[in-house]
PDB file of N, CA, C, O and CB in Angstrom:
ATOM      1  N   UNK A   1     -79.785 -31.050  27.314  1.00  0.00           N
ATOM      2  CA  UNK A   1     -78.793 -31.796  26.553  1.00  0.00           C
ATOM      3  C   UNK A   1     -79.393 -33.184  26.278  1.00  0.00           C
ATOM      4  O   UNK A   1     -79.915 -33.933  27.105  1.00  0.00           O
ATOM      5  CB  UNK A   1     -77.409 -31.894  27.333  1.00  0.00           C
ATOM      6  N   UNK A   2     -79.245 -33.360  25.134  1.00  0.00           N
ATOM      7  CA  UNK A   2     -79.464 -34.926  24.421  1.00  0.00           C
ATOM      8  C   UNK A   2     -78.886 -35.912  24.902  1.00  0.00           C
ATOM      9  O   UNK A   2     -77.881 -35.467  25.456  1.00  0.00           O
ATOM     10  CB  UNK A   2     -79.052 -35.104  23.104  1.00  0.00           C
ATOM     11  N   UNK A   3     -78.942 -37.387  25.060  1.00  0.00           N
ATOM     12  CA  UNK A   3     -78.288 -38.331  25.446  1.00  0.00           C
ATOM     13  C   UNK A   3     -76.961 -38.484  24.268  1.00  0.00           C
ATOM     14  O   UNK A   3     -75.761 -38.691  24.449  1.00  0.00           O
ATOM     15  CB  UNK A   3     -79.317 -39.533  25.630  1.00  0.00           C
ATOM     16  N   UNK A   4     -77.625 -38.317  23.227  1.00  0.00           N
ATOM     17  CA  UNK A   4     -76.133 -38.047  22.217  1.00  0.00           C
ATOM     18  C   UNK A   4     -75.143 -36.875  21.997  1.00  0.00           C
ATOM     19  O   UNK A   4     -74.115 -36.906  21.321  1.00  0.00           O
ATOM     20  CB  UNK A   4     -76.475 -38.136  20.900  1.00  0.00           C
ATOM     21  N   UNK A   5     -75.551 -36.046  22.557  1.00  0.00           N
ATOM     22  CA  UNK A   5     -74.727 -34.965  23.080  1.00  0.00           C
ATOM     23  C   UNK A   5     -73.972 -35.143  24.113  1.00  0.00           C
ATOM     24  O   UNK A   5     -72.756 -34.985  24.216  1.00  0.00           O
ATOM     25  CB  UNK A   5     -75.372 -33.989  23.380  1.00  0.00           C
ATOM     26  N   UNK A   6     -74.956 -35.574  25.094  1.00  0.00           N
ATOM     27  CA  UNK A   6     -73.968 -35.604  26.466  1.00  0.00           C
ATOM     28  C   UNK A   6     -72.733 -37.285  26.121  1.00  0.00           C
ATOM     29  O   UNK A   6     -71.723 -37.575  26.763  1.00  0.00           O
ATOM     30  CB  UNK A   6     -75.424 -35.899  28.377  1.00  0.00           C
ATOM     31  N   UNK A   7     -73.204 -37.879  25.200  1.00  0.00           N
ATOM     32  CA  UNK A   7     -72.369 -39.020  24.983  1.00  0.00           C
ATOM     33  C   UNK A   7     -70.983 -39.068  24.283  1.00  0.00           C
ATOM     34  O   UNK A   7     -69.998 -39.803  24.352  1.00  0.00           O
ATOM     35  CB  UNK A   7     -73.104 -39.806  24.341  1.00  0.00           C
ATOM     36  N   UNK A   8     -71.475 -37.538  23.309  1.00  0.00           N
ATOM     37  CA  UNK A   8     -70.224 -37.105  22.429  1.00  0.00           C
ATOM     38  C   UNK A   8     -69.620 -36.438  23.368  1.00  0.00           C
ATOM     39  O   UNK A   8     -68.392 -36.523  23.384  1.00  0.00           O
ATOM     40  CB  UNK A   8     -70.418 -36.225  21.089  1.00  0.00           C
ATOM     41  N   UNK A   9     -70.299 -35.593  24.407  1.00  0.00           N
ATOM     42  CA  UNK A   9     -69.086 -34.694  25.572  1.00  0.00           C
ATOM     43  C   UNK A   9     -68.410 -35.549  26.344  1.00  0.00           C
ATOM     44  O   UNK A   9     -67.241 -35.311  26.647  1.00  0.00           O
ATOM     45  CB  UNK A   9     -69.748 -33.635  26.776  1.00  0.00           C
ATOM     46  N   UNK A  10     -68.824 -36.265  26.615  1.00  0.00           N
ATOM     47  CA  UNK A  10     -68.529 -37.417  27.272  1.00  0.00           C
ATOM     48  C   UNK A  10     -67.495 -38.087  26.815  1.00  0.00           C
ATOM     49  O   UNK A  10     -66.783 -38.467  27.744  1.00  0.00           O
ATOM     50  CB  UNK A  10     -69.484 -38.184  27.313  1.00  0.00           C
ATOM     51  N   UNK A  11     -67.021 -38.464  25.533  1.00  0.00           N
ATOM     52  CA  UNK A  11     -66.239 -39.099  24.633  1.00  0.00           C
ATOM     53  C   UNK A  11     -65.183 -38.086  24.441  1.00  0.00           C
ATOM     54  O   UNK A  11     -64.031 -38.519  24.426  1.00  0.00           O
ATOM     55  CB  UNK A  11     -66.968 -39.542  23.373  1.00  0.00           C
ATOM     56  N   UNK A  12     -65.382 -36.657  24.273  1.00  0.00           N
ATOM     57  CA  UNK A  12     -64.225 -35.721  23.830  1.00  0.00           C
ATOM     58  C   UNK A  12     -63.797 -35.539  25.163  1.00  0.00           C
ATOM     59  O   UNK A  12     -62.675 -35.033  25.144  1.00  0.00           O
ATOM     60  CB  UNK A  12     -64.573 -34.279  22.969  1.00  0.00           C
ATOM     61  N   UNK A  13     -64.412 -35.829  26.898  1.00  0.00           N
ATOM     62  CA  UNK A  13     -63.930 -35.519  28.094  1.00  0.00           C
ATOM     63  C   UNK A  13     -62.544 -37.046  28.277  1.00  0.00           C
ATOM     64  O   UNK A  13     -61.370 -37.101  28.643  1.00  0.00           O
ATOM     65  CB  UNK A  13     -65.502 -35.431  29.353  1.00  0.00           C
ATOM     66  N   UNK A  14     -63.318 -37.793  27.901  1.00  0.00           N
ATOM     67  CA  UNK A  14     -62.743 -39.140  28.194  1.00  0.00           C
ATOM     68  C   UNK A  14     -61.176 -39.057  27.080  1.00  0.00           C
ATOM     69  O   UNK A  14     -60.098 -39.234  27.648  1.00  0.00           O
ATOM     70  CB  UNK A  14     -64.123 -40.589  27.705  1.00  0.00           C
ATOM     71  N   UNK A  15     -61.180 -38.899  26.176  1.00  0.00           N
ATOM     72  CA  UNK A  15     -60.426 -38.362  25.179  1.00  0.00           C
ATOM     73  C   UNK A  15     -59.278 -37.387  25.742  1.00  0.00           C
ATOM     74  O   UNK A  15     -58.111 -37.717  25.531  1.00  0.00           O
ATOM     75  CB  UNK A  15     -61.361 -37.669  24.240  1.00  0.00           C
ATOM     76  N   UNK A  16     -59.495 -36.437  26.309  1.00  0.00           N
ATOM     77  CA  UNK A  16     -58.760 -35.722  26.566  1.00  0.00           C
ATOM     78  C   UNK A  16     -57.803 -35.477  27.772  1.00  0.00           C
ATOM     79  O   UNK A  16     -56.983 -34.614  28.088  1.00  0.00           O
ATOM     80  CB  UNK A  16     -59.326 -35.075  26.355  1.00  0.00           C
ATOM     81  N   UNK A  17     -58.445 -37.017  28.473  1.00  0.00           N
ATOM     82  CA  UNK A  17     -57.963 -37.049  29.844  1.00  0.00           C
ATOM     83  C   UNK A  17     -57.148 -38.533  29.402  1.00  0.00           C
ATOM     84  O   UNK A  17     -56.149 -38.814  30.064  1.00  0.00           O
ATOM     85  CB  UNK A  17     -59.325 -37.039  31.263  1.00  0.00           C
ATOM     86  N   UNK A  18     -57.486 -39.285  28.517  1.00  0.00           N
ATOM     87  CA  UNK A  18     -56.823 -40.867  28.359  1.00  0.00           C
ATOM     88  C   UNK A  18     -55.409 -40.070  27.657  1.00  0.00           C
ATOM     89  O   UNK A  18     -54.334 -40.464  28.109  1.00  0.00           O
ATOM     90  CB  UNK A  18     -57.932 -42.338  27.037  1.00  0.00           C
ATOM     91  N   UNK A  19     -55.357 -39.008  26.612  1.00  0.00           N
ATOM     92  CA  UNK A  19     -54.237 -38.430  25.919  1.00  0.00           C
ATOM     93  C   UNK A  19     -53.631 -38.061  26.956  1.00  0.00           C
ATOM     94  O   UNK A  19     -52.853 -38.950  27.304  1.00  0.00           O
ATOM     95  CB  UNK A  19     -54.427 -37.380  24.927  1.00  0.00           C
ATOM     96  N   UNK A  20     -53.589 -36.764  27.944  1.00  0.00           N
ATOM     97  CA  UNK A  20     -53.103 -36.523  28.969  1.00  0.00           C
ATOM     98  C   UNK A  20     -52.232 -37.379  29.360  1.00  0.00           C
ATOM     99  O   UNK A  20     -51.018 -37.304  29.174  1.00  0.00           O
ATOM    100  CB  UNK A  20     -53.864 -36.332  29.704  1.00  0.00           C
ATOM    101  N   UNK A  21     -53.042 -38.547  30.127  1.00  0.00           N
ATOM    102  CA  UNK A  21     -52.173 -39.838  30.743  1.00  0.00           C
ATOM    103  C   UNK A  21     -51.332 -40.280  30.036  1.00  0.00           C
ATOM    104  O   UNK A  21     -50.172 -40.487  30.394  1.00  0.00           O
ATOM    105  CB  UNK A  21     -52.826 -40.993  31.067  1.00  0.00           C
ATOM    106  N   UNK A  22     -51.764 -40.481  28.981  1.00  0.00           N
ATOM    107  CA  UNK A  22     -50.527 -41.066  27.319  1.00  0.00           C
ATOM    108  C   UNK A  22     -49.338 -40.340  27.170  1.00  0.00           C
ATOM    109  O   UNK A  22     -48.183 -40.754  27.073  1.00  0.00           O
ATOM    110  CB  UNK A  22     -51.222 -40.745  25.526  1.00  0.00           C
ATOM    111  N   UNK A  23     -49.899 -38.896  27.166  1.00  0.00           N
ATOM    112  CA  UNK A  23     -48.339 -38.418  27.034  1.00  0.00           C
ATOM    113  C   UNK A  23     -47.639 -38.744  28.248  1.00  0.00           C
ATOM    114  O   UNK A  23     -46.674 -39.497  28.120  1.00  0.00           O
ATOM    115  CB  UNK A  23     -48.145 -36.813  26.792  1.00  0.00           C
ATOM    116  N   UNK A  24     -47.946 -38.301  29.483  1.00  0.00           N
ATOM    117  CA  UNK A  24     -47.043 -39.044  30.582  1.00  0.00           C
ATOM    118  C   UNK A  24     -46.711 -40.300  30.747  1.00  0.00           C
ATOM    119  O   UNK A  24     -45.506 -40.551  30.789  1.00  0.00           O
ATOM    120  CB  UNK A  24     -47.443 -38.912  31.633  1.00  0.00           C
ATOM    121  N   UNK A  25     -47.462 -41.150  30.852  1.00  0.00           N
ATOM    122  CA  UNK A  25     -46.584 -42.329  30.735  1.00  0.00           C
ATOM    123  C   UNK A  25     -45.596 -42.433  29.535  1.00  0.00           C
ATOM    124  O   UNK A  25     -44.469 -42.830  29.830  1.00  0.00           O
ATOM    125  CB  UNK A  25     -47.436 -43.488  30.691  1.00  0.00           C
ATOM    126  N   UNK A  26     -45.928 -42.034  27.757  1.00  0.00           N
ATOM    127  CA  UNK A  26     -44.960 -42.041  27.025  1.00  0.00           C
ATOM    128  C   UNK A  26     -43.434 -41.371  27.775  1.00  0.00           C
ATOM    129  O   UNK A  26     -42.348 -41.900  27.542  1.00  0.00           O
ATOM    130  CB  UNK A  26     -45.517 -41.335  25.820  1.00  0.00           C
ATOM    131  N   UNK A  27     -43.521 -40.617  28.336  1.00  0.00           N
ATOM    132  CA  UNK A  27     -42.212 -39.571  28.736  1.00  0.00           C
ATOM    133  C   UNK A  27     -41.947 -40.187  29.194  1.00  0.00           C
ATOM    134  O   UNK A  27     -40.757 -40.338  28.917  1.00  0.00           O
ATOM    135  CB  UNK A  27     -42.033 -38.356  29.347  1.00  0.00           C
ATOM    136  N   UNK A  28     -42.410 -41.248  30.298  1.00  0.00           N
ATOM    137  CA  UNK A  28     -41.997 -42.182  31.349  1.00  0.00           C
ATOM    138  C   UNK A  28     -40.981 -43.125  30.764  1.00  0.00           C
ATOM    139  O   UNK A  28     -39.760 -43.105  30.920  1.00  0.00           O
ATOM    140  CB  UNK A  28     -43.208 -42.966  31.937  1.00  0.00           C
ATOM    141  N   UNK A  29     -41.777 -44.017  30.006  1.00  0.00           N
ATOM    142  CA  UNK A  29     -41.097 -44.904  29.292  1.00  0.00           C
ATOM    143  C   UNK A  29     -39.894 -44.384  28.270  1.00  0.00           C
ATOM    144  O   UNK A  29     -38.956 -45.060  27.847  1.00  0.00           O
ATOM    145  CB  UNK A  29     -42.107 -45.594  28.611  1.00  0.00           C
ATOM    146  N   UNK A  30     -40.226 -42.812  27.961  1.00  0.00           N
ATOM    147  CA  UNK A  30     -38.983 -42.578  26.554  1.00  0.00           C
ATOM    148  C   UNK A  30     -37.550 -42.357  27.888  1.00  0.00           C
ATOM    149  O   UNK A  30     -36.367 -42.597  27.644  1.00  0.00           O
ATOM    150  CB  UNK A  30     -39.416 -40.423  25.068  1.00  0.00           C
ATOM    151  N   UNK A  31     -38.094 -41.851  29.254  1.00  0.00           N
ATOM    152  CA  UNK A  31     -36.980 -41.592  30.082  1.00  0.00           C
ATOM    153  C   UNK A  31     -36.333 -42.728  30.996  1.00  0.00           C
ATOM    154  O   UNK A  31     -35.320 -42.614  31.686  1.00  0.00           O
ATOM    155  CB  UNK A  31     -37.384 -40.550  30.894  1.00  0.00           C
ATOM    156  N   UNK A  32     -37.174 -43.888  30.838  1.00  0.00           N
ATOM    157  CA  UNK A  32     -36.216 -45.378  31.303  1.00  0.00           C
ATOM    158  C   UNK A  32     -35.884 -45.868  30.797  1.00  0.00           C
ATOM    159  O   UNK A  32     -35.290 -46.841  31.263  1.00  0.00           O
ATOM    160  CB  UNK A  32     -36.423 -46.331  31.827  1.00  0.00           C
ATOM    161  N   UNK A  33     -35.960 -45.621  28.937  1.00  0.00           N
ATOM    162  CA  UNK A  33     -35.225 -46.224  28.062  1.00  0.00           C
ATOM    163  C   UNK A  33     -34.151 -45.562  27.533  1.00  0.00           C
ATOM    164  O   UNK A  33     -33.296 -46.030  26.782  1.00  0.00           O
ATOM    165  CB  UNK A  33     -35.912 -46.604  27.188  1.00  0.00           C
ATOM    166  N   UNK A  34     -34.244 -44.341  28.002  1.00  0.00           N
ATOM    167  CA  UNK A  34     -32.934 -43.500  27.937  1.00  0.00           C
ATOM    168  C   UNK A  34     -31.993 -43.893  29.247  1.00  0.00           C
ATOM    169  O   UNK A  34     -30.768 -43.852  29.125  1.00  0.00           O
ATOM    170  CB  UNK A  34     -33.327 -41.772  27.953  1.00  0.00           C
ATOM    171  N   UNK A  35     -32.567 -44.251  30.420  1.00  0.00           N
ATOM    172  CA  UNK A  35     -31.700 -44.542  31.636  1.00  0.00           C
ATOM    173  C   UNK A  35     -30.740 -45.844  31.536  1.00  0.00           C
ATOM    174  O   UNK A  35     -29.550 -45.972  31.826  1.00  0.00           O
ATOM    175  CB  UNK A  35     -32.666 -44.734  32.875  1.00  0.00           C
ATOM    176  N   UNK A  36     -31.980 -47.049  30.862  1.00  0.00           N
ATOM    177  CA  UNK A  36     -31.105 -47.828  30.839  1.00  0.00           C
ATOM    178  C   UNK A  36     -30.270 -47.578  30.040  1.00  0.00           C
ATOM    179  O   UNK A  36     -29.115 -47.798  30.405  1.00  0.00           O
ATOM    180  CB  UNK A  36     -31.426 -48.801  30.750  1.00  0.00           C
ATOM    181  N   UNK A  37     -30.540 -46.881  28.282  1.00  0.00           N
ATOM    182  CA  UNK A  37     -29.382 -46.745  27.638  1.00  0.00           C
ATOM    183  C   UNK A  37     -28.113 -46.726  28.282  1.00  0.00           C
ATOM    184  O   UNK A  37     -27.136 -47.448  28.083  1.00  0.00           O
ATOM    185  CB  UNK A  37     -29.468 -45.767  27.010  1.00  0.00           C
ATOM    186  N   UNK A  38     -28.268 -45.827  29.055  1.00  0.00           N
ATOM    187  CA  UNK A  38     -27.291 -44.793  29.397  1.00  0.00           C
ATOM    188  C   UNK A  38     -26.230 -45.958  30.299  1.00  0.00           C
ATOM    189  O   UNK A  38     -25.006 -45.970  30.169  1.00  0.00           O
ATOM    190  CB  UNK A  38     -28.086 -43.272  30.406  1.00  0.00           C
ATOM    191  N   UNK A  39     -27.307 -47.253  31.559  1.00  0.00           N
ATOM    192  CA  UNK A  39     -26.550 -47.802  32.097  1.00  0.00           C
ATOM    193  C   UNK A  39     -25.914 -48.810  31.239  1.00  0.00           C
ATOM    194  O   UNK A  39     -24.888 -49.402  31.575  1.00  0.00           O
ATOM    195  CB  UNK A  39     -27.053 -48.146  33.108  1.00  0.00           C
ATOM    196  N   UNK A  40     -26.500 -48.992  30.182  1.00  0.00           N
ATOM    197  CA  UNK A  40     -25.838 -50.321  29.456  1.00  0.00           C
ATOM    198  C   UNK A  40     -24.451 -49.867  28.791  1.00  0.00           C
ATOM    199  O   UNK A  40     -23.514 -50.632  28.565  1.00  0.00           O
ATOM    200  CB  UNK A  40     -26.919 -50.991  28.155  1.00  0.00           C
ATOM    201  N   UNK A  41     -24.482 -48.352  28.488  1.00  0.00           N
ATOM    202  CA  UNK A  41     -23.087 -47.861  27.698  1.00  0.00           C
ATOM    203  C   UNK A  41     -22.117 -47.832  28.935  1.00  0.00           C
ATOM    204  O   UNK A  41     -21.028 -48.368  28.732  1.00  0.00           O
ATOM    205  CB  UNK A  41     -23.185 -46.147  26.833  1.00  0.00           C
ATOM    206  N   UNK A  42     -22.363 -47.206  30.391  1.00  0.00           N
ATOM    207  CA  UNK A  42     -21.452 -47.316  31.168  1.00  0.00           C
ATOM    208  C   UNK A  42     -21.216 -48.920  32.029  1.00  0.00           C
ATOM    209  O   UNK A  42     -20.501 -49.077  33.019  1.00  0.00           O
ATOM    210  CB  UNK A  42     -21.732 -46.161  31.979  1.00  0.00           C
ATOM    211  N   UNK A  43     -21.897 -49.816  31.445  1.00  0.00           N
ATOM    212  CA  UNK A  43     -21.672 -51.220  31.984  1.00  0.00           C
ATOM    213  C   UNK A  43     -20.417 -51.876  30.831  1.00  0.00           C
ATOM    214  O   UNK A  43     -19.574 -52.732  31.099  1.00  0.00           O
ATOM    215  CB  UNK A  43     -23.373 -52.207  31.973  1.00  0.00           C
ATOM    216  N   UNK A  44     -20.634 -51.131  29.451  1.00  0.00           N
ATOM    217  CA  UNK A  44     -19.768 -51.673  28.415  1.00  0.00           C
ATOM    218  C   UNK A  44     -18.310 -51.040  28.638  1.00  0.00           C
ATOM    219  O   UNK A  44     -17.186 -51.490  28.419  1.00  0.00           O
ATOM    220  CB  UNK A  44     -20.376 -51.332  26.926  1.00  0.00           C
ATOM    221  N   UNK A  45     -18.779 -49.787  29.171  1.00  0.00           N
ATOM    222  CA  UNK A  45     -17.318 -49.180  29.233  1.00  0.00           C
ATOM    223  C   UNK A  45     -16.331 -49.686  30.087  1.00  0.00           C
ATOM    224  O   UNK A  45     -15.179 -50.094  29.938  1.00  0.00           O
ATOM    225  CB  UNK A  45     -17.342 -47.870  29.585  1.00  0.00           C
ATOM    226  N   UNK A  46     -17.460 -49.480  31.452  1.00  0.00           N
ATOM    227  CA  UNK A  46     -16.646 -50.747  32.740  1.00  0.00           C
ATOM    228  C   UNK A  46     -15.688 -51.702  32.479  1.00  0.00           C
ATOM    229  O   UNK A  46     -14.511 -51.845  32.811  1.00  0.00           O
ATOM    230  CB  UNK A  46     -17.611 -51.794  33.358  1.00  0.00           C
ATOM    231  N   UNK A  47     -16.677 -52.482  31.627  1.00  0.00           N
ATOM    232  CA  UNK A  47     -15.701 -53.818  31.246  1.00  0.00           C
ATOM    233  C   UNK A  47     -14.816 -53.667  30.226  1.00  0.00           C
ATOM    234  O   UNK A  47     -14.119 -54.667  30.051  1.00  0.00           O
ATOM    235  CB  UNK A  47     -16.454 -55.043  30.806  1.00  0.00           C
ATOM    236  N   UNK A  48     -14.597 -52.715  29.461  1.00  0.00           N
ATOM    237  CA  UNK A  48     -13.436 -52.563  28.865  1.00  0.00           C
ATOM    238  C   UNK A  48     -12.437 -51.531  29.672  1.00  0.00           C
ATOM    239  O   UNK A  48     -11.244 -51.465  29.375  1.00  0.00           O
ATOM    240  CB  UNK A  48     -13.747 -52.141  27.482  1.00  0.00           C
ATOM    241  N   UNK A  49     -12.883 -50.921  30.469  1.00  0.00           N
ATOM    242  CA  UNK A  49     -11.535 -50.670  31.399  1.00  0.00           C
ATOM    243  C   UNK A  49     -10.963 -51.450  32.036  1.00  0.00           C
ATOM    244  O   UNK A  49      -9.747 -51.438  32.228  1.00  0.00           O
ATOM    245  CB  UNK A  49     -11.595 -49.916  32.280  1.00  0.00           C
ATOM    246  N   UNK A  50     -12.020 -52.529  32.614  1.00  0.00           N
ATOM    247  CA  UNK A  50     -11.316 -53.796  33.524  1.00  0.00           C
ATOM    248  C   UNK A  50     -10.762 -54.286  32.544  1.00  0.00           C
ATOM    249  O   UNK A  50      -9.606 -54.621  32.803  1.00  0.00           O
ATOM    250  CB  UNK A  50     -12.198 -54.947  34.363  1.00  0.00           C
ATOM    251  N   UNK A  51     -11.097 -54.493  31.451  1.00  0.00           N
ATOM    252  CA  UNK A  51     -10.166 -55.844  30.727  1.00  0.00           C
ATOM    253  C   UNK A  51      -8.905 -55.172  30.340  1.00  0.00           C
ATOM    254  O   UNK A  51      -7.806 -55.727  30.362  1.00  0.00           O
ATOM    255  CB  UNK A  51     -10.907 -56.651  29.167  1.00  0.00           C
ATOM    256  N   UNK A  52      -9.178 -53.623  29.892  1.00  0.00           N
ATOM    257  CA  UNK A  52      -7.376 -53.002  29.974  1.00  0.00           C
ATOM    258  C   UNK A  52      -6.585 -52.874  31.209  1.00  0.00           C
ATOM    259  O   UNK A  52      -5.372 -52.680  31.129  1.00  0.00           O
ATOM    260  CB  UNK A  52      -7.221 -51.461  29.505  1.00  0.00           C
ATOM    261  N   UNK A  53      -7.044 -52.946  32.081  1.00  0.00           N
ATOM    262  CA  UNK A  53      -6.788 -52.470  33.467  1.00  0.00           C
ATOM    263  C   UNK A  53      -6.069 -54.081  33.592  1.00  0.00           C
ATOM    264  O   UNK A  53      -4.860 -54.164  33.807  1.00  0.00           O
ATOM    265  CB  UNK A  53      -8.367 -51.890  34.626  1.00  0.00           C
ATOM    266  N   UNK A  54      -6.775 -55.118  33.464  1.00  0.00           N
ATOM    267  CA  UNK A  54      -6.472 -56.470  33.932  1.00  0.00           C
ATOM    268  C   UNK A  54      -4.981 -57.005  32.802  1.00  0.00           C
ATOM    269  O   UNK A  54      -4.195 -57.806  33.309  1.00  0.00           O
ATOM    270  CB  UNK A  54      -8.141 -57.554  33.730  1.00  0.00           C
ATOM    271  N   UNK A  55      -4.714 -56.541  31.412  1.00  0.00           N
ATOM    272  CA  UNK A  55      -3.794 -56.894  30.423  1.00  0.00           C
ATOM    273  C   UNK A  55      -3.034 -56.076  30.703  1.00  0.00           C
ATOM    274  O   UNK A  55      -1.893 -56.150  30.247  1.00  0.00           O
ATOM    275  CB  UNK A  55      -4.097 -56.949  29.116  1.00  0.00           C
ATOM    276  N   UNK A  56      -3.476 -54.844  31.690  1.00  0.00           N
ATOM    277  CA  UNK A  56      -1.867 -53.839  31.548  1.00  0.00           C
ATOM    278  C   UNK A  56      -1.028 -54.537  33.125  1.00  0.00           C
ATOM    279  O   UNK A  56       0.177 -54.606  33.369  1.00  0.00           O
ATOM    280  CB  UNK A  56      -2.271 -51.344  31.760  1.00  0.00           C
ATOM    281  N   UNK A  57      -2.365 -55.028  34.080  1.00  0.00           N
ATOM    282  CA  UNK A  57      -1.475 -55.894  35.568  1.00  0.00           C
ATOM    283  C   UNK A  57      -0.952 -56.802  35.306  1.00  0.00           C
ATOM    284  O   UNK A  57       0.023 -56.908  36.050  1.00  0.00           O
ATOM    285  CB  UNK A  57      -2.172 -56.484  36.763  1.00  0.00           C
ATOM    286  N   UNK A  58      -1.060 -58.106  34.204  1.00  0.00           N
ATOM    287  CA  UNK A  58      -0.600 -59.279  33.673  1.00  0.00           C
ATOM    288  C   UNK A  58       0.747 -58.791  32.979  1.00  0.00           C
ATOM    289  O   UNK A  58       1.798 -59.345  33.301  1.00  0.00           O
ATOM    290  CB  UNK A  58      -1.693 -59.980  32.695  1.00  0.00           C
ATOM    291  N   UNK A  59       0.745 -57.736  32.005  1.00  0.00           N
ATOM    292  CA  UNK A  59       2.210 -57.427  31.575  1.00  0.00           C
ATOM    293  C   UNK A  59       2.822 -57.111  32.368  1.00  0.00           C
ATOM    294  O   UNK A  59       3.911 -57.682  32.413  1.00  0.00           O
ATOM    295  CB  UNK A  59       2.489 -56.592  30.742  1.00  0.00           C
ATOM    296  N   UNK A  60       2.547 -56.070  33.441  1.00  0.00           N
ATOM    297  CA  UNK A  60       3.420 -56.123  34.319  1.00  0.00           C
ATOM    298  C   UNK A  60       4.056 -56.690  35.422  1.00  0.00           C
ATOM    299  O   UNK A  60       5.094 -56.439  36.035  1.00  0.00           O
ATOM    300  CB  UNK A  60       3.317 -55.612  34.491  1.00  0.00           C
ATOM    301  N   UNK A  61       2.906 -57.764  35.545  1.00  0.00           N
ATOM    302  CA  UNK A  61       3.645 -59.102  36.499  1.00  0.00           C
ATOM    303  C   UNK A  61       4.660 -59.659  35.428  1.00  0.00           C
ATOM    304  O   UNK A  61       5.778 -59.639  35.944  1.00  0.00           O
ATOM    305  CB  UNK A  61       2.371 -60.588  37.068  1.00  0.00           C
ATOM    306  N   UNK A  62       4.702 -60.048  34.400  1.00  0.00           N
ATOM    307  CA  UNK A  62       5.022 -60.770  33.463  1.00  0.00           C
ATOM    308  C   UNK A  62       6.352 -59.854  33.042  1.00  0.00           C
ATOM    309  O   UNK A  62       7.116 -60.306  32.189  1.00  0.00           O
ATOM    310  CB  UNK A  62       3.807 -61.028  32.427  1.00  0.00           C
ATOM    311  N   UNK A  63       6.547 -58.891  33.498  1.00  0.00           N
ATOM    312  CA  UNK A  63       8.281 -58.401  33.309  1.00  0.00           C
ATOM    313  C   UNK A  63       8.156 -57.407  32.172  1.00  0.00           C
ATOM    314  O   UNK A  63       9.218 -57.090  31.637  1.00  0.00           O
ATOM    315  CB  UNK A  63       9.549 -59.823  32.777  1.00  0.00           C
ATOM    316  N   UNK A  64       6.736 -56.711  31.585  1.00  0.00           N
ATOM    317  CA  UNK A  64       6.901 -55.710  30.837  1.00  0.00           C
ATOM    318  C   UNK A  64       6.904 -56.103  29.639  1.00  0.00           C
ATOM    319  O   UNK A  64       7.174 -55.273  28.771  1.00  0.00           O
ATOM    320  CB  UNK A  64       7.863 -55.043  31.098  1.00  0.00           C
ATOM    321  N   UNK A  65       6.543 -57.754  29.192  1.00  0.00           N
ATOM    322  CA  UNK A  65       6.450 -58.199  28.064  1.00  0.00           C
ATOM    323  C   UNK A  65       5.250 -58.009  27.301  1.00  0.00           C
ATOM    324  O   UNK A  65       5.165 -58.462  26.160  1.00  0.00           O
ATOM    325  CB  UNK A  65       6.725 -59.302  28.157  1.00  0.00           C
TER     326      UNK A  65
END
């Protein structure tokens, strides 16, 4: 084998192992940006239950007004 042979195998080995890693870490990152999604919609929801939760205890201290 040639030094430019073994340099091109070398390049399609290196290649095929840097993609490998790429796709996993991509999945990584597409699945903590789906996690946080996920916590930021149930952090929004939270607080709009508390804030109904908190206007429905105020009317009802307040005599049902």
């Amino acid at each position: 084998m040639t030094r430019n042979e073994f340099m091109a195998y070398a390049e399609i080995e290196i290649d095929r192992i840097l993609n490998n890693n790429k796709n996993r870490l991509m999945d990584l990152v597409c699945r903590a940006w789906a996690e946080g999604k996920r916590n930021a919609e149930i952090d929004a929801l939270t607080e709009t239950v508390k804030a109904a939760l908190e206007k429905m205890e105020k009317k009802e201290q307040d005599g049902g007004r």
